[in-house]
C-alpha positions, 0 to 999 in steps of 0.5 A, a space after each residue: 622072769 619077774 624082774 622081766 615083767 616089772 621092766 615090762 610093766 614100768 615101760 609105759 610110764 618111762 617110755 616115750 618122754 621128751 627130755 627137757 634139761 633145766 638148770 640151778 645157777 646163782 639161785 635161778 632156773 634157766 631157762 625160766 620159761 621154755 616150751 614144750 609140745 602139749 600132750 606129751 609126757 616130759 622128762 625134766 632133768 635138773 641140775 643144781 649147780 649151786 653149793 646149796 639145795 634147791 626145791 623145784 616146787 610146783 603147785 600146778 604140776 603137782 610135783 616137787 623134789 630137792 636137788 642137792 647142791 652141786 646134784 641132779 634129779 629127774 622128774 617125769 611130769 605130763 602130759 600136759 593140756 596146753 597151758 602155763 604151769 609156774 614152778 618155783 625154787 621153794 628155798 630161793 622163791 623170789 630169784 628162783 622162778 619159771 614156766 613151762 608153756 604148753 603149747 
């Protein structure tokens, strides 16, 4: 019954997100810019495929996480106003670059 009402109660922060995949390759996010409907909660699922760890780091999102190299990670972000948010590859900062564009 309790493992229930945990489910139940971690729905509204899961439920509902729109899934966006990103990419790490050659120390680059790709895509580096996409967009994405404003006022909706994102599910970001990111993908390292270099041999080495990368940081998705964004000061505006407040979020950051290192992937592993050659892993995966998922983070949850939104929803956003309408607006640019810049994230980075903290490990790679001047190769690895985007924005997602609320809109």
């Amino acid at each position: 019954m309790k493992r229930l009402l945990l489910i139940a109660l971690l729905l509204p922060f899961t439920a509902h997100a729109t899934d966006y995949m990103l990419t790490i390759k050659d120390h680059q996010f790709q895509p580096a810019e996409f967009s994405v409907p404003s006022g909706t909660k994102i599910k970001l699922l990111i993908e390292n495929q270099d041999a080495t760890p990368e940081e998705f780091d964004s000061y505006p999102l407040n979020r950051e996480k290192v992937i592993t190299g050659h892993g995966t990670a998922t983070i949850y972000i939104g929803p956003l106003t309408p607006g640019r948010y810049t994230f980075i590859g903290e490990f790679h900062e001047t190769t690895a670059q985007g924005v997602i564009v609320a809109q």
